[in-house]
N, CA, C and O atoms as CSV, one atom per row, in Angstrom:
chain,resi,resn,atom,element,x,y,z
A,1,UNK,N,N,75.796,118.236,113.528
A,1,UNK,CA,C,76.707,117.808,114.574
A,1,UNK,C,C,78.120,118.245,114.183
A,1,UNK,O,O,78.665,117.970,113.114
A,2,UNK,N,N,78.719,119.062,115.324
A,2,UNK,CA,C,80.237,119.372,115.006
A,2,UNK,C,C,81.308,118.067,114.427
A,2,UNK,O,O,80.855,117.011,113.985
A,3,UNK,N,N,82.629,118.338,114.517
A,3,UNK,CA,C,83.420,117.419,114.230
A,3,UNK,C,C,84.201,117.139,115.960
A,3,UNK,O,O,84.877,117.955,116.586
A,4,UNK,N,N,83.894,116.014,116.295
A,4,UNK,CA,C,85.345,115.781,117.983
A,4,UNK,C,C,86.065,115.046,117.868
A,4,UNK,O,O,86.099,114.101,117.080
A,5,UNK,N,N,86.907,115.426,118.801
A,5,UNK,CA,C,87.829,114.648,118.773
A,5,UNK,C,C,87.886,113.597,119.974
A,5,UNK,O,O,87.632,113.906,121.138
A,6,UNK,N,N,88.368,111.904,119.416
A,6,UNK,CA,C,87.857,110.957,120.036
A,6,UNK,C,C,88.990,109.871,120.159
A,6,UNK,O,O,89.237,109.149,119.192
A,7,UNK,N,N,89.613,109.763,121.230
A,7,UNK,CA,C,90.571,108.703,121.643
A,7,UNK,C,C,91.758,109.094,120.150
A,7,UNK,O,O,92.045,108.337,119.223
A,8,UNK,N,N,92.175,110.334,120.362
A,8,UNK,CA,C,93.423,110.949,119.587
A,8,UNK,C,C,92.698,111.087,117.718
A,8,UNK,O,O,93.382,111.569,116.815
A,9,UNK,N,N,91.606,110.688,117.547
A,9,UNK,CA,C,91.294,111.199,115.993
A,9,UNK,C,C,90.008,112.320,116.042
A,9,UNK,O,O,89.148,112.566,116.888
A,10,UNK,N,N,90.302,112.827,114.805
A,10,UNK,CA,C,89.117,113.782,114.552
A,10,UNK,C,C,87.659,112.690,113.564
A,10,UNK,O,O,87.665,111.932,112.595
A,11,UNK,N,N,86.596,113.222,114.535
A,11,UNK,CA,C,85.389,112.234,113.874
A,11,UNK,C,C,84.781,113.300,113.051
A,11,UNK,O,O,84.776,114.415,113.572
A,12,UNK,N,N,84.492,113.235,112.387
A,12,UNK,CA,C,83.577,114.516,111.771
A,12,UNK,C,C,82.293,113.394,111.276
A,12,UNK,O,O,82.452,112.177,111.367
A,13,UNK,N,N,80.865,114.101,110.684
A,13,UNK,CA,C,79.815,113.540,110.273
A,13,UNK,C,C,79.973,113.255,108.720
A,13,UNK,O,O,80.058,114.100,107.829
A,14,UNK,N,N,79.990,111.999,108.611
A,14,UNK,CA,C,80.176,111.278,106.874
A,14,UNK,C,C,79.313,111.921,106.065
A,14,UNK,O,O,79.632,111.717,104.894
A,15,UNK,N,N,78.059,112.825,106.199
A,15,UNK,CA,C,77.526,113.938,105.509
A,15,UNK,C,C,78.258,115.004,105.017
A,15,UNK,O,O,78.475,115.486,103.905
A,16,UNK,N,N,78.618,115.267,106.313
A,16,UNK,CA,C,79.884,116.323,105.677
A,16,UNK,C,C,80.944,116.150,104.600
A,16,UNK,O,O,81.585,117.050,104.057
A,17,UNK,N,N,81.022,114.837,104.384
A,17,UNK,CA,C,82.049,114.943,102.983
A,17,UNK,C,C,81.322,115.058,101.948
A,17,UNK,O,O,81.966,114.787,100.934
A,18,UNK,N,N,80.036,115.402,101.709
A,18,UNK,CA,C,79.682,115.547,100.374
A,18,UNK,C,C,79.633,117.074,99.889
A,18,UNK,O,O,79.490,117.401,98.711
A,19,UNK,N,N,79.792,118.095,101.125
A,19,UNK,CA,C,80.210,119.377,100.844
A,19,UNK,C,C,81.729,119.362,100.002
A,19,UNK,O,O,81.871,120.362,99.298
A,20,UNK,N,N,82.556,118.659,99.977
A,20,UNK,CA,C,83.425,118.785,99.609
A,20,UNK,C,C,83.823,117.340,98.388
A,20,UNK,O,O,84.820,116.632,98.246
A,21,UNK,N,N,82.823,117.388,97.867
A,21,UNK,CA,C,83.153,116.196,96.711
A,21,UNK,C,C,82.916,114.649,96.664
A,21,UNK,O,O,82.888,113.923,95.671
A,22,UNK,N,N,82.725,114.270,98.206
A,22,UNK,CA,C,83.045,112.761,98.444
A,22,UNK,C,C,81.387,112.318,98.685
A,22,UNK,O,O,80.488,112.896,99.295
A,23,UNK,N,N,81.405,111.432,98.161
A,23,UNK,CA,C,80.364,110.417,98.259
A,23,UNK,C,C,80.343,109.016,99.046
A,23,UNK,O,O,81.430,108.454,99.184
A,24,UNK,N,N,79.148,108.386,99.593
A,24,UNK,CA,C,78.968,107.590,100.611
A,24,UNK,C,C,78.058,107.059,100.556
A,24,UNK,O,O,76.993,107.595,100.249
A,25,UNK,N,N,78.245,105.379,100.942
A,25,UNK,CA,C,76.977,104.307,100.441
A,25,UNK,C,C,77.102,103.379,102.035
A,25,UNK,O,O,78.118,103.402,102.731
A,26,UNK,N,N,76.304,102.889,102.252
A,26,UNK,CA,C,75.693,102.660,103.660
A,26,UNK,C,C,75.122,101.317,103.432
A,26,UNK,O,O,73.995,101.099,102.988
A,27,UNK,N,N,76.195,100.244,103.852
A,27,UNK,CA,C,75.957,98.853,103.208
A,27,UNK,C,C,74.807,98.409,104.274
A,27,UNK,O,O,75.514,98.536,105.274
A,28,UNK,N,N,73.704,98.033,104.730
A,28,UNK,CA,C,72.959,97.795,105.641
A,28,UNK,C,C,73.498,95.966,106.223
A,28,UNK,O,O,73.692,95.498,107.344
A,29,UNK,N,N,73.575,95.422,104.954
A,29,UNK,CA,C,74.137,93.801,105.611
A,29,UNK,C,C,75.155,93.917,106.137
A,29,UNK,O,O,75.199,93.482,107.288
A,30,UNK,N,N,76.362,94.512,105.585
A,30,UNK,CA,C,78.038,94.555,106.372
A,30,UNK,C,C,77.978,95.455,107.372
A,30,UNK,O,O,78.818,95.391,108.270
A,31,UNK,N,N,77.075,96.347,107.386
A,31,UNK,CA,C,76.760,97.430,108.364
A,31,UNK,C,C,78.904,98.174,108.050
A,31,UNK,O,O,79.905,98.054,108.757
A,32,UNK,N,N,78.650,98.931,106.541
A,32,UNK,CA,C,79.961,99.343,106.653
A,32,UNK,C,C,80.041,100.806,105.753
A,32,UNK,O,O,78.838,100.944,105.532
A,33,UNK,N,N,80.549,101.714,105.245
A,33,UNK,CA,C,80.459,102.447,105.064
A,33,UNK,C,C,81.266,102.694,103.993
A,33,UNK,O,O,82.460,102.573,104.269
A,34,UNK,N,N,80.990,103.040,102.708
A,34,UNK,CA,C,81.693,102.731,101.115
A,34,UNK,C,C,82.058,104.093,100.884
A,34,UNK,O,O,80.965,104.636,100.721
A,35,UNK,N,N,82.685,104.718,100.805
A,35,UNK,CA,C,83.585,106.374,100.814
A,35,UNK,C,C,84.329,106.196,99.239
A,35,UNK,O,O,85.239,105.378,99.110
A,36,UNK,N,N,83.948,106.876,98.285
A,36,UNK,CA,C,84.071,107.171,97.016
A,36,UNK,C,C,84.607,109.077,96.992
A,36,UNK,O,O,84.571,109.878,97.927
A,37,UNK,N,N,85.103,109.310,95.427
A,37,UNK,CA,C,85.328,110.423,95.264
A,37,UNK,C,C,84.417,110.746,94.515
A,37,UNK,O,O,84.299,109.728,93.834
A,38,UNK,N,N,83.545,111.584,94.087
A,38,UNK,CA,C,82.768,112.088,93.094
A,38,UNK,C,C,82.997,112.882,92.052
A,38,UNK,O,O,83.659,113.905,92.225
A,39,UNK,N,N,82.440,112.519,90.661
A,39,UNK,CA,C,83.100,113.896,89.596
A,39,UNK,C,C,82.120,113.828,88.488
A,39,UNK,O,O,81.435,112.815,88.344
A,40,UNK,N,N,81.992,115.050,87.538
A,40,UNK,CA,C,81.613,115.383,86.648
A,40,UNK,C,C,80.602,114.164,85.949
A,40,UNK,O,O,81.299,113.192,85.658
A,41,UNK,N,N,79.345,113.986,85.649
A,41,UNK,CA,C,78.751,113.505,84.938
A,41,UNK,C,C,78.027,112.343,86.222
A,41,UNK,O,O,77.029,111.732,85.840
A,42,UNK,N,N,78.295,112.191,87.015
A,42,UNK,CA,C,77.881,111.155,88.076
A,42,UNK,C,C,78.882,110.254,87.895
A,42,UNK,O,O,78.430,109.111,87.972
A,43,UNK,N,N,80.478,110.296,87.610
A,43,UNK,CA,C,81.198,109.374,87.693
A,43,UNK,C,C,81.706,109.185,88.653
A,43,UNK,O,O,81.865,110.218,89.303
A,44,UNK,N,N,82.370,107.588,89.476
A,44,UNK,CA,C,82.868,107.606,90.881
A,44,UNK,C,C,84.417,106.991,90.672
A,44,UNK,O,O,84.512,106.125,89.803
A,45,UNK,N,N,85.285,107.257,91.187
A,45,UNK,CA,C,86.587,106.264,91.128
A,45,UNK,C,C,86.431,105.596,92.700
A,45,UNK,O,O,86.562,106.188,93.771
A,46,UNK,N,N,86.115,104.195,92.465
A,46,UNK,CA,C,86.077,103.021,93.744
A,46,UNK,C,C,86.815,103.353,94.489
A,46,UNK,O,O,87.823,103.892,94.033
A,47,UNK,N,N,86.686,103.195,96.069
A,47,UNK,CA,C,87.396,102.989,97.503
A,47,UNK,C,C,88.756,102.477,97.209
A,47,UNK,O,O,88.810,101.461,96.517
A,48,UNK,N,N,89.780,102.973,97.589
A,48,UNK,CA,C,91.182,102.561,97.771
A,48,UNK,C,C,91.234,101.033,98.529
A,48,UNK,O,O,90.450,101.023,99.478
A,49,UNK,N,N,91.840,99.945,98.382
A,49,UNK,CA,C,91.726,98.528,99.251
A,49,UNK,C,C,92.073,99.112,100.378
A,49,UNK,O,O,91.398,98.779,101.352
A,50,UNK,N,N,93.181,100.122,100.608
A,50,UNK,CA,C,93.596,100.371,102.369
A,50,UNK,C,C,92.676,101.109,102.479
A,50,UNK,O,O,93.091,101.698,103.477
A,51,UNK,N,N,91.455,101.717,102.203
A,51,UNK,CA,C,91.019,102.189,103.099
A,51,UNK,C,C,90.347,101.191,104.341
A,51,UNK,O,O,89.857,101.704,105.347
């Protein structure tokens, strides 16, 4: 699925950030979406609070 644009933002598919480094966990109870950076060895540095 492309990336659109939707009530003034760009949506792109949360798959797509793992082409480029970022990692993603898919809370099923909060129904929420955990966006990490990924690096060397399987290490993660945690979600920013503003995000």
């Amino acid at each position: 699925m492309p990336a659109i644009s939707y009530n003034g933002r760009t949506m792109i598919p949360i798959s797509m950030l793992s082409q480029v480094g970022v990692g993603y966990a898919w809370d099923q109870k909060k129904k929420t979406v955990d966006i990490f950076l990924q690096y060397a060895a399987g290490t993660t540095i945690p979600p920013s609070p503003s995000l």
